[in-house]
Every structure is written in C-alpha cells, then in structure tokens.
C-alpha positions as CSV (number, residue, x, y, z in Angstrom):
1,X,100.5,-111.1,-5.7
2,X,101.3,-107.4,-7.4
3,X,98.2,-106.8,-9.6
4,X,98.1,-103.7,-12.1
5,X,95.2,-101.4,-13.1
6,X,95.6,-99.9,-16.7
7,X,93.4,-96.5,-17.1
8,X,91.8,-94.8,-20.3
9,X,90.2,-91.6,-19.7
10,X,87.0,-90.9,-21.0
11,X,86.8,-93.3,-23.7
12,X,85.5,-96.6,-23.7
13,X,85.8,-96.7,-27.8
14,X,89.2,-96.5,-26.9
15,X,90.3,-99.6,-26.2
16,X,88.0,-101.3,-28.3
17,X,87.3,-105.0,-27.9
18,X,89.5,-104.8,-24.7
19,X,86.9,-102.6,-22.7
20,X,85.3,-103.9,-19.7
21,X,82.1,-105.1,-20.4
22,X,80.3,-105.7,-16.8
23,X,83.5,-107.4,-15.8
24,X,84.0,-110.0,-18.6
25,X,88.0,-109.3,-19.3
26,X,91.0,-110.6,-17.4
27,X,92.5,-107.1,-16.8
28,X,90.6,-104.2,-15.1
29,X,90.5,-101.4,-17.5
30,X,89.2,-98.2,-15.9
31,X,87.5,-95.4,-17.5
32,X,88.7,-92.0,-16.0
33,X,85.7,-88.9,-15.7
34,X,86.9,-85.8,-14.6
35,X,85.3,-83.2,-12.9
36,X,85.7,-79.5,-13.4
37,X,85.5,-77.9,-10.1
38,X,86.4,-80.0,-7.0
39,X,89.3,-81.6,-9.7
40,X,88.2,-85.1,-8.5
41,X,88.7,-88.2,-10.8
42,X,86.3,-90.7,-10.4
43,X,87.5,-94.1,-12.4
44,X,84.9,-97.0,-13.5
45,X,85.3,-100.6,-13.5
46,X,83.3,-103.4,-15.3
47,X,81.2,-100.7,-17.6
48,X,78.4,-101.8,-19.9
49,X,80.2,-99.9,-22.6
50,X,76.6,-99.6,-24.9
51,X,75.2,-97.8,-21.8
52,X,73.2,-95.1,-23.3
53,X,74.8,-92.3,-20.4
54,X,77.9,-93.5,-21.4
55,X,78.3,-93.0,-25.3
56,X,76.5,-89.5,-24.8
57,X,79.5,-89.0,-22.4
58,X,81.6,-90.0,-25.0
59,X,80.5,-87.8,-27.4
60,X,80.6,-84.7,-25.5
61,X,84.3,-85.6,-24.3
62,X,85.4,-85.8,-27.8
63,X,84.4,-82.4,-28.8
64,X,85.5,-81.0,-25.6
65,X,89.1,-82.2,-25.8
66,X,89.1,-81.5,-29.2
67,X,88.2,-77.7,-28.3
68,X,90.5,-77.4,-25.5
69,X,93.4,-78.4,-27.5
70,X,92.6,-75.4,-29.9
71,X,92.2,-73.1,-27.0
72,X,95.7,-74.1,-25.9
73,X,97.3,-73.9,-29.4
74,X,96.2,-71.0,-29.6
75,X,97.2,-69.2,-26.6
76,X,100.7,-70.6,-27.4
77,X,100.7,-69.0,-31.0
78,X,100.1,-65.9,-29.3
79,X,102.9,-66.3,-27.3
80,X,105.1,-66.8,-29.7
81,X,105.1,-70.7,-29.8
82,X,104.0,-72.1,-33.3
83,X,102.9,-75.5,-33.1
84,X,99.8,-76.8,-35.4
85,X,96.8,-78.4,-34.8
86,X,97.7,-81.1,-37.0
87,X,101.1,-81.6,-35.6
88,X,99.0,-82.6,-31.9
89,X,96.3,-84.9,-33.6
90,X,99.7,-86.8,-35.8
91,X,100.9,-87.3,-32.4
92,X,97.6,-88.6,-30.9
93,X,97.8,-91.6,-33.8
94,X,95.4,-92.3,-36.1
95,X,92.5,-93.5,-34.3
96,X,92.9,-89.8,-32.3
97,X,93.0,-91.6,-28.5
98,X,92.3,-89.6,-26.2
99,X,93.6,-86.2,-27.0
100,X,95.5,-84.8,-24.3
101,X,98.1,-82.6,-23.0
102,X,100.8,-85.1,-23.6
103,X,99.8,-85.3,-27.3
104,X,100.3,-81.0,-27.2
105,X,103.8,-81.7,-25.6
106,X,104.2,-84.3,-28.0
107,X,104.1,-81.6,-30.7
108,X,106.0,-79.3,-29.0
109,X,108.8,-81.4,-28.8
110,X,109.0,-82.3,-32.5
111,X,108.4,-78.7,-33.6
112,X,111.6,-78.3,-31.7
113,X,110.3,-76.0,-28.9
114,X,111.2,-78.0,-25.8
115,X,113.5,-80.5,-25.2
116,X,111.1,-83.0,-23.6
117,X,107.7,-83.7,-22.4
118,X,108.7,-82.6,-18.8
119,X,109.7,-79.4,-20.2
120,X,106.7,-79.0,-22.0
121,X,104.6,-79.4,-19.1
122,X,106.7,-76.7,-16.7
123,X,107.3,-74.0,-19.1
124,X,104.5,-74.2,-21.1
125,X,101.3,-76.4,-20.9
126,X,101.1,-77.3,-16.7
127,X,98.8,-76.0,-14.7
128,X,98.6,-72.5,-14.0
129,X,101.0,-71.7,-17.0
130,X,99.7,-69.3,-20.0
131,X,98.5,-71.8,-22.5
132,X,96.6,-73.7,-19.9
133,X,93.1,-74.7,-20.4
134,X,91.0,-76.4,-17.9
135,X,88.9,-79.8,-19.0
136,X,85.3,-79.1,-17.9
137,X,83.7,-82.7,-18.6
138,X,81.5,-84.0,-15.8
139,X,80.7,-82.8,-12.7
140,X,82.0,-85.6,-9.8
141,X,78.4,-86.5,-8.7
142,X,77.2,-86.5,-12.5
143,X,80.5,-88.9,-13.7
144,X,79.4,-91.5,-10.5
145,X,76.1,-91.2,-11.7
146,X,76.9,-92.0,-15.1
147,X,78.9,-94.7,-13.9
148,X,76.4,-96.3,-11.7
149,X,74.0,-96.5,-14.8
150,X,76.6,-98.1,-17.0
151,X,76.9,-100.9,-14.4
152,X,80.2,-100.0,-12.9
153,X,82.0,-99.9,-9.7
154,X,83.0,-95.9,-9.2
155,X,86.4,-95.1,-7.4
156,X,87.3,-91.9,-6.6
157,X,91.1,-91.3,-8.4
158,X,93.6,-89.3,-6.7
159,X,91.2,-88.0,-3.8
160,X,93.2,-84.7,-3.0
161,X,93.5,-84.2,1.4
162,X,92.0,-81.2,1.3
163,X,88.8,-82.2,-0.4
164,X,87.8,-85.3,0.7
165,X,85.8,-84.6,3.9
166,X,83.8,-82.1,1.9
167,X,83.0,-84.1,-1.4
168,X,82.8,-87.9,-0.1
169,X,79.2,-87.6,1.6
170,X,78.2,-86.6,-1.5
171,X,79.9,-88.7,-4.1
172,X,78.9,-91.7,-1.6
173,X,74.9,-90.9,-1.9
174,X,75.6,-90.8,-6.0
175,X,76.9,-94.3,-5.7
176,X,80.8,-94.1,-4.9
177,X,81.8,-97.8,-3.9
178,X,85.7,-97.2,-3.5
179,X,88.5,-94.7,-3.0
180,X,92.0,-95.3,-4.4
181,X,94.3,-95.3,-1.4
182,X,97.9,-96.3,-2.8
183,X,100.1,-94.5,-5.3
184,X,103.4,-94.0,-6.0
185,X,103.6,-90.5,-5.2
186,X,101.7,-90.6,-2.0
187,X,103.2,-90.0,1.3
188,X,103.0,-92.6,4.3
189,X,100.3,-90.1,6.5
190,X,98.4,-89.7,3.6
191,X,98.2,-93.4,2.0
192,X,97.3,-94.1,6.5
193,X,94.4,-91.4,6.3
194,X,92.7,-92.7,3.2
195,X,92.7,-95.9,4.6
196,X,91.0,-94.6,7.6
197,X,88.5,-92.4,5.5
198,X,87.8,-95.5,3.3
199,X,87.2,-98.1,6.2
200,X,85.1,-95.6,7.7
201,X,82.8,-95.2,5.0
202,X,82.4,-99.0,4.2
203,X,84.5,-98.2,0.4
204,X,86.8,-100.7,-1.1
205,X,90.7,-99.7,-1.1
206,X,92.0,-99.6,-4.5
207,X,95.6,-98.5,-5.8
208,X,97.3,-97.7,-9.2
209,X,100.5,-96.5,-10.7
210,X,99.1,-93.4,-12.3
211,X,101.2,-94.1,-15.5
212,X,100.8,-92.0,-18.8
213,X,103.8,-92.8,-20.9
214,X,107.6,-94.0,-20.3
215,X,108.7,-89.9,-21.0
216,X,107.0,-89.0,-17.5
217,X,106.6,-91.7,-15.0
218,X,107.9,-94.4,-13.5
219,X,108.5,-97.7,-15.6
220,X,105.3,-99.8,-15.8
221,X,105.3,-102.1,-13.2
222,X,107.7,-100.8,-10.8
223,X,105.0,-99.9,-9.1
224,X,102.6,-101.9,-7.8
225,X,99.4,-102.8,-5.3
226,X,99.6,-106.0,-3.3
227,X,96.4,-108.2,-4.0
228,X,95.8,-108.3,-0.4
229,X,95.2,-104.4,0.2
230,X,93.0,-104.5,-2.7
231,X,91.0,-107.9,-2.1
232,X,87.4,-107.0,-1.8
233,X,87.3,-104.5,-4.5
234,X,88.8,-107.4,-6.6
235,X,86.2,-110.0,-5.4
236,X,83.4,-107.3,-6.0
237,X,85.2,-107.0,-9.3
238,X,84.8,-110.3,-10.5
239,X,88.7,-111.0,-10.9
C-alpha cells in the first residue's frame, strides 16, 4: 500500500489541531529542524506538541526566519531587486506559515522580477547566490534532543553521502531512531547504501516525497513509499 508523509518545518502551531500529538492522528505529520553546519534535517514524528523544548524551539524559529527573510530582502534591494517585506509575509498568508524562501520567490514573481519560482531560486535566492542567507536554527544533535524530549521518533531527512559516516554515531547516541532512505530524487546506489547504513545501525527506513508546492515538484502523490519498506517505523509509529 503507497503511504504519504506530509512535512511542516519547524512549526508545530502550524498545523494546528492536525499536529501529532504522541501519535494520536491518522496521517504522520513531521516536524522538520534544521541544522546549521553539517546541513542535516532531522524530522519528528508523534510530538507532544506542549513539550516545553519544543514551543521554546518555536519561538526562536519564528524570529529567526523572520530575520533571515530581511537579510535576504535586503541584499536583493542592494542589487537592484525591489521587492518588500510586506509583499513576502502577503505571500506567506495570514497566519504567516512558515516563512520561507518560497514565500520570497513568491514575491519576486508578483513584483514582476522573475518569471517563476524556479527562476527565482537559480538567479536569485538558491544557494550560493547573492541574496542567500543561511537558516541557523538547531544544531543536528540539539534538534534530536529536542525531539526525544517532546516524545518523538527522530529521522534523519535527506542524509547527504558525504556526511553520513561522520554525523550518524553521533546523532544515534542523541536518540536518532530512523533515516529516510527513499526519495524521488535519489539515485539507485544511493537509496542501496542507506539501506545498508540504516540496517546496520538497527534504524527504521523511512521515505518521503520532499514536496513544497505544485510550482517546484513533482505532483503530490506521484511519488510514493511502499508500506512494506517502511513497516517497522509505521508499527513503532502507531499507524
């Protein structure tokens, strides 16, 4: 059976009633918490959302998205791109989300400075580009940390090849229970490693579609994880 795993970063206000509350809901919505240095995403499952670790996460990811959007409107002002502040939070919707890059291209496209969000991201806002501005959140050992103390199940998102063998050992001791092993964009060698990596290490598989909106991905649901690959993180899971 295909099963999908819909992801919020940072937020669990976000969703509102629909959060996970120590695995009480029919779909598994994951909180994303990114770290700064090694770029690893570790995603939570079945969070106690009134866990006092996680609302003072909250808090502090609210300001710090908030002030890396200015950074970044900023540096494109100086370049010659005018786009407001207001223009990015109207495109975030009232309740503000969780303001992100895709908001700022958002923006950019109804300003009339790009064409698309894809455009936004390779000439202006990607990584590595002028108006780029780092997120520095959570460490990855802090985010599993404040996981495990919210009552979650942390799974390392997106676990890039070249850091994994340094960073797992670590993330394991904090309290990692899973890796996510299949993803749209992942080659055949590399989806075959993980699954070593993760078997090795005793972690649950997990898999997701890594979709952000119908302007940059594929269409929800043509991607999809088979129930089987993903059976005793979903047992462990409660679903």
């Amino acid at each position: 059976m295909p099963g999908q795993v819909l992801e919020f970063s940072d937020l669990a206000a976000t969703v509102g009633d629909r959060a996970p509350c120590r695995f009480e809901c029919q779909a598994t919505l994951v909180e994303a918490q990114r770290g700064p240095a090694e770029q690893a995403q570790v995603s939570q499952v079945g969070v106690d959302r009134e866990a006092p670790l996680l609302r003072a996460h909250e808090e502090r990811a609210r300001g710090a998205r908030i002030d890396r959007m200015e950074t970044m409107v900023a540096r494109l002002r100086k370049a010659g791109v005018l786009v407001e502040m207001e223009a990015v939070l109207l495109a975030a919707g009232a309740g503000g989300g969780v303001l992100g890059r895709p908001h700022l291209a958002r923006a950019l496209m109804a300003s009339g400075h790009v064409g698309s969000l894809q455009e936004a991201f390779h000439r202006y806002i990607g990584e590595g580009l002028p108006a780029f501005q780092p997120l520095s959140l959570l460490d990855p050992v802090q985010g599993v940390e404040v996981i495990v103390a919210a009552g979650g199940i942390a799974v390392w998102a997106h676990p890039p090849r070249e850091r994994v063998d340094a960073l797992l050992p670590e993330l394991i001791r904090a309290g990692l229970k899973g890796l996510e092993v299949y993803r749209p964009l992942s080659l055949p060698d590399h989806v075959r490693r993980m699954e070593r990596i993760a078997r090795r290490a005793g972690l649950f598989f997990t898999g997701g579609s890594d979709w952000h909106s119908p302007d940059r991905d594929l269409p929800l649901g043509e991607f999809y994880v088979d129930e089987g690959k993903i059976s005793t993180f979903m047992k462990a899971a409660g679903l």
